[in-house]
C-alpha positions in Angstrom: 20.9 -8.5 -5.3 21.4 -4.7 -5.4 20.6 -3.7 -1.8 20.3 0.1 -3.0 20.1 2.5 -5.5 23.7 4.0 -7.3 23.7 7.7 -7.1 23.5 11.4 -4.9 19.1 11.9 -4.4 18.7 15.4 -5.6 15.5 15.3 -3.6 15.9 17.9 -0.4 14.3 18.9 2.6 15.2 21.2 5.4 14.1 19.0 8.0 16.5 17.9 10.8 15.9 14.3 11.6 17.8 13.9 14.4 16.1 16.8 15.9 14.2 16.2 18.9 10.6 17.6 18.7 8.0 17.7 15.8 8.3 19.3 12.7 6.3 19.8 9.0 8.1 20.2 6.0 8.3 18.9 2.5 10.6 16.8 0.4 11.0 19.2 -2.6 11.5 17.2 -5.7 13.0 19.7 -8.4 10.7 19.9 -11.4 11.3 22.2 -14.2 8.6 23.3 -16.4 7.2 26.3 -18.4 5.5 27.9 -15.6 7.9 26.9 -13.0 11.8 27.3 -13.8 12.7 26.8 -10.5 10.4 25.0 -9.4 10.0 21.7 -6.8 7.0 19.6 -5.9 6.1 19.6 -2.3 5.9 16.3 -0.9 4.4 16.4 2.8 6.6 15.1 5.7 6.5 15.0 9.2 9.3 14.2 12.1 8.1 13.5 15.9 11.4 12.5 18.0 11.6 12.0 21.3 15.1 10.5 22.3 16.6 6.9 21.2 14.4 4.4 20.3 13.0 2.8 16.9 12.3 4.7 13.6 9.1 4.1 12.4 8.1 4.7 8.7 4.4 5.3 7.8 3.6 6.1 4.1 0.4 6.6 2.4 -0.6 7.8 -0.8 2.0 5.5 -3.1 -1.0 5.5 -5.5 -2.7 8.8 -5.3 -6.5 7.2 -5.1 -6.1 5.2 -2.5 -7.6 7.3 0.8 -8.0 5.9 3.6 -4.0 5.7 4.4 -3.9 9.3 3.4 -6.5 10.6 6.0 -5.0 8.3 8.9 -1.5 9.5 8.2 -2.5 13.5 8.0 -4.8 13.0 11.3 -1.7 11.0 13.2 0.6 13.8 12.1 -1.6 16.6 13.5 -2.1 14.2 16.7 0.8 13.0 18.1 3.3 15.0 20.2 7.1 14.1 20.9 5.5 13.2 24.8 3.5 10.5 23.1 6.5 8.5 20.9 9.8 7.3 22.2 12.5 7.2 19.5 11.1 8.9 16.2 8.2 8.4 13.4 8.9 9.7 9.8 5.2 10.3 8.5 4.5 10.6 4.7 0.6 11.0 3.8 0.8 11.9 0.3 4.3 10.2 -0.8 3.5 10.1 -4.8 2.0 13.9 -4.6 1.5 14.6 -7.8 -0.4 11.5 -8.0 -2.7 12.8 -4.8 -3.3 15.6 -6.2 -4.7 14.4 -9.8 -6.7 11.5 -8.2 -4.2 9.5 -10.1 -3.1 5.6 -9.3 -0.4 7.0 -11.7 1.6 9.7 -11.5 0.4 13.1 -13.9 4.0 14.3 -14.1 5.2 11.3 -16.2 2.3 8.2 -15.5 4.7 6.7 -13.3 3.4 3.8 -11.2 5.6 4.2 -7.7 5.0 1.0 -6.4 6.3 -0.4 -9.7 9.4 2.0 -10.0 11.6 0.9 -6.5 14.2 1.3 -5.7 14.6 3.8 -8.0 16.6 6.5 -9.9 18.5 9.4 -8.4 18.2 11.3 -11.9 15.3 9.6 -13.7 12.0 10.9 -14.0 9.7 12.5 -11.1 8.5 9.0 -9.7 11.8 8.0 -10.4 13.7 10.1 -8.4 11.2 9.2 -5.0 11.4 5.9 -5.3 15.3 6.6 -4.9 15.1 9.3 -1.5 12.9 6.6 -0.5 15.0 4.1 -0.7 18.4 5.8 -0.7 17.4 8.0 2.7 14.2 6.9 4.2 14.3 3.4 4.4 18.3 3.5 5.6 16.7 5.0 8.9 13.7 2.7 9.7 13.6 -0.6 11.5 9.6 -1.0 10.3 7.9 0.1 7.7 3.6 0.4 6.9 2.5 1.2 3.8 -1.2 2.3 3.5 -3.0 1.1 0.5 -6.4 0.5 -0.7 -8.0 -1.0 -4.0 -7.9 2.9 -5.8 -10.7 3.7 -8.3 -10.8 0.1 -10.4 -11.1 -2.2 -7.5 -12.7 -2.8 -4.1 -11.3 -4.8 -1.3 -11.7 -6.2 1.6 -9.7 -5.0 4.3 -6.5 -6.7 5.1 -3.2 -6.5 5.7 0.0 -8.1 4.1 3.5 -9.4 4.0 6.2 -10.9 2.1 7.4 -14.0 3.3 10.5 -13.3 4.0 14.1 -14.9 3.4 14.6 -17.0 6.9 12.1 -18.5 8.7 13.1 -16.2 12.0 12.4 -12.8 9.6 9.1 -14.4 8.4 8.1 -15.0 12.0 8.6 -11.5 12.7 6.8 -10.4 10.4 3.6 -12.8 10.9 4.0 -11.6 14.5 3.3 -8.1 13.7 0.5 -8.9 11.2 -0.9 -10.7 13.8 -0.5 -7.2 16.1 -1.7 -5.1 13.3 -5.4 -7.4 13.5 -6.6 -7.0 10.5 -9.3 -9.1 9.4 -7.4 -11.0 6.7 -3.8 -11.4 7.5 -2.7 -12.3 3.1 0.6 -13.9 3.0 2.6 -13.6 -0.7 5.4 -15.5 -1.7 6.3 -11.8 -3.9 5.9 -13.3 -6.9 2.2 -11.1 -7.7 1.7 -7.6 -8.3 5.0 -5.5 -8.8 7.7 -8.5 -7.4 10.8 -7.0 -6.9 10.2 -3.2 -7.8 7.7 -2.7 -4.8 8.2 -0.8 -1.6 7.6 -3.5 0.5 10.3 -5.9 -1.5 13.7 -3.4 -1.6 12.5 -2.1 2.3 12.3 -5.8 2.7 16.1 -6.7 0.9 17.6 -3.7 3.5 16.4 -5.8 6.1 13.5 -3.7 6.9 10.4 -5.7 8.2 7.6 -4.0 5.9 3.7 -4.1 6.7 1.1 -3.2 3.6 -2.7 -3.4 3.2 -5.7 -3.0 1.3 -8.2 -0.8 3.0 -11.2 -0.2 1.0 -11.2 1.4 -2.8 -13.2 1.9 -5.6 -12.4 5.5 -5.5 -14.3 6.3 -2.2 -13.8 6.5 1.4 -14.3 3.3 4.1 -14.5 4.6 7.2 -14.2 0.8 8.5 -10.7 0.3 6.6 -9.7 3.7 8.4 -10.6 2.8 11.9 -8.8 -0.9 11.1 -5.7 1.1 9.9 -5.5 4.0 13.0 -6.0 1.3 15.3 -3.4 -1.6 13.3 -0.8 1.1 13.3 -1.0 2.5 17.0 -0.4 -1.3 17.9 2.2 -2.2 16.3 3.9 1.4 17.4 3.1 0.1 20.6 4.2 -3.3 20.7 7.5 -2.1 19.3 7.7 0.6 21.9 7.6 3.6 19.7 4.2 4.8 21.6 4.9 3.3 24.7 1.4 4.6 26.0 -0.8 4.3 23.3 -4.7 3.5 23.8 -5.6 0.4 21.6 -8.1 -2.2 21.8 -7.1 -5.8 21.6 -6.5 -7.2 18.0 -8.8 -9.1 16.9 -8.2 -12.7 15.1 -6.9 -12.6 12.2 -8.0 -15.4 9.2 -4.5 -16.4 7.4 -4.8 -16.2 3.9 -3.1 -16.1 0.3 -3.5 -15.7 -3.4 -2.9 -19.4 -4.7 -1.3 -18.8 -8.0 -2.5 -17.0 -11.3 -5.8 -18.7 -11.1 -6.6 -16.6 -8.1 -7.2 -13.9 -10.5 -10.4 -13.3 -13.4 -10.0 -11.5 -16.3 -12.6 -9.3 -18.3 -12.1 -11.2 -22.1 -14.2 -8.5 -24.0 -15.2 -4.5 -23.5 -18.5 -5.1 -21.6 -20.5 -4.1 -18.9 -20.0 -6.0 -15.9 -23.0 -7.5 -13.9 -21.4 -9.1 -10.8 -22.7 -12.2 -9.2 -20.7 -12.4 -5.9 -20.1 -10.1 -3.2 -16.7 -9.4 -1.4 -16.1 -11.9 0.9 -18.1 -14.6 -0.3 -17.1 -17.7 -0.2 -17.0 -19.5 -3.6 -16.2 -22.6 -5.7 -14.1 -23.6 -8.7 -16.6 -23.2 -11.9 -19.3 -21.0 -10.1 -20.1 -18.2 -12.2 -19.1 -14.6 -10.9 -20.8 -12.6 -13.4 -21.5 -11.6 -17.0 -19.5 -9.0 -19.2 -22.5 -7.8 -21.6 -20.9 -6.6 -24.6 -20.5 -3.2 -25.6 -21.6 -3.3 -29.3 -25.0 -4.6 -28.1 -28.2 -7.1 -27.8 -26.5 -8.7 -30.8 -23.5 -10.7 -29.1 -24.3 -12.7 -25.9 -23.1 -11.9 -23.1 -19.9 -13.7 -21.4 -19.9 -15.5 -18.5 -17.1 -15.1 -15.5 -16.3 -18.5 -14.0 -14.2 -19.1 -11.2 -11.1 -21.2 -12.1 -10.6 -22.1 -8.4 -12.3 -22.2 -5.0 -11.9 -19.4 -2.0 -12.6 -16.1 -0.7 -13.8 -13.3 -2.9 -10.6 -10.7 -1.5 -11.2 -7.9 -4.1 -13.7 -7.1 -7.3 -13.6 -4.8 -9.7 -14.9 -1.3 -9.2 -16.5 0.2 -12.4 -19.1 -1.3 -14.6 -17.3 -1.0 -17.5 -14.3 -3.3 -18.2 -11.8 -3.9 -21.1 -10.0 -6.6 -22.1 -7.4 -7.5 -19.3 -9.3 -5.7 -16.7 -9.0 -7.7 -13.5 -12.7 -8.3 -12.5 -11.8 -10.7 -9.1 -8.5 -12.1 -6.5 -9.4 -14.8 -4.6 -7.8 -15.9 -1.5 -7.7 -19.4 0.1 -7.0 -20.1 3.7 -3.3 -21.1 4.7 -1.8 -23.5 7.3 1.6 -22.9 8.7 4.1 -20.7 6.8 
């Protein structure tokens, strides 16, 4: 497996990283354009060192509607001082910032999904190029990464947090162990065979060795001040049970309910362009063959409407957003409780 990406990033920044103390800067990405010759796109950054210790690595805003991550980052950045940490934390609120900026899952610059494009290309296209600084620079200094995510505008979820399982038992205990810390609700386990496999953050921080944390916060295009609190709090605990802020003030986690997504028919399609009247709730609890909703058509009273089963039983993780839904449109993920991993 390649372990990294070929190639010199031509992504800069004038921050010193082995600099004690706590500095703001950007990443500048160069970008060329009409307007802009010279110009670079400003991706946020933030430094706070305080002697030897871990490097921790907090990025939000991989998908530029996804907010809760976002505002946790930006008010831990403001917040902490080099007298709280021990070692150093590498803070990215707005990593795809093009994307942040438009409201954008996908990036405006080139409609470049990040979390798709890992581990990159130093000379390919804007998303391109910080998928590669990510993983060509970032991730080489890290020894734990958490990536902030929600359900953006087309879906809503409930709040969890995740992990690949991992290639040795001993790595995939250590990373249950800081789910666990984290205390999420829903602790979701994948065997990284869903979403964006290989090409994800989580899976090339994972292939450097890197023990990665990810979760789903909220969505829909709004603001859960719940999935916040759940993501301060999940982050300033594991910091602190891996001694980065040796004196932070948490709560205990709560317990967290084991879960995963049990194969493709976890997952409900929309079959036509329709209107979609939901019959479930997130975090209901249902069974194979139940019906989850209708998709009225679009053209009209004339065609009936269709009816969403359920092709398997469990927990109602994550449902679609907006009313109106095309063909393909994911409409629900189930999750079913797991035993040992």
């Amino acid at each position: 497996m390649k372990m990294s990406p070929a190639g010199e990033t031509r992504i800069w920044t004038t921050l010193d990283f082995d600099r004690d103390g706590k500095q703001h800067d950007w990443l500048r990405l160069p970008f060329s354009t009409d307007q802009s010759a010279y110009g670079v796109i400003p991706i946020p950054i933030t430094c706070i060192r305080n002697g030897e210790g871990p490097t921790a690595l907090l990025f939000a805003g991989n998908h530029g509607d996804e907010y809760e991550g976002q505002v946790v980052l930006s008010k831990l950045a403001r917040q902490l001082e080099p007298r709280d940490v021990r070692g150093r934390i590498l803070i990215l609120p707005a990593l795809n910032y093009p994307a942040v900026v438009a409201g954008r899952r996908l990036s405006p610059l080139d409609e470049g999904n990040l979390n798709r494009l890992f581990p990159g290309e130093a000379n390919g296209t804007p998303t391109q190029m910080i998928a590669h600084f990510v993983s060509s620079v970032l991730l080489t200094m890290a020894d734990i990464v958490i990536d902030l995510h929600s359900g953006g505008r087309s879906l809503s979820y409930l709040p969890c947090c995740l992990i690949r399982v991992a290639n040795s038992g001993a790595e995939t205990a250590r990373l249950m162990e800081l789910m666990q810390v984290f205390g999420a609700p829903i602790g979701s386990i994948s065997d990284g065979t869903g979403g964006g496999g290989a090409t994800t953050l989580s899976a090339v921080a994972q292939a450097l060795g890197v023990p990665t944390l990810t979760t789903e916060l909220g969505g829909g295009g709004t603001f859960s001040t719940t999935g916040e609190a759940i993501a301060r709090q999940g982050i300033c605990r594991v910091l602190n049970h891996i001694g980065v802020l040796p004196n932070a003030e948490i709560n205990p986690p709560t317990p967290v309910r084991l879960m995963r997504v049990d194969g493709r028919g976890a997952f409900a399609y929309a079959p036509i362009h329709g209107i979609f009247e939901p019959a479930v709730e997130l975090g209901d609890t249902v069974e194979a063959g139940q019906s989850g909703g209708f998709l009225f058509p679009v053209e009209g009273p004339p065609k009936p409407p269709e009816e969403i089963r359920f092709a398997q039983s469990g927990l109602v993780a994550c449902r679609r957003a907006p009313a109106l839904a095309a063909p393909g449109d994911c409409l629900f993920k189930l999750v079913t409780d797991v035993g040992a991993i």
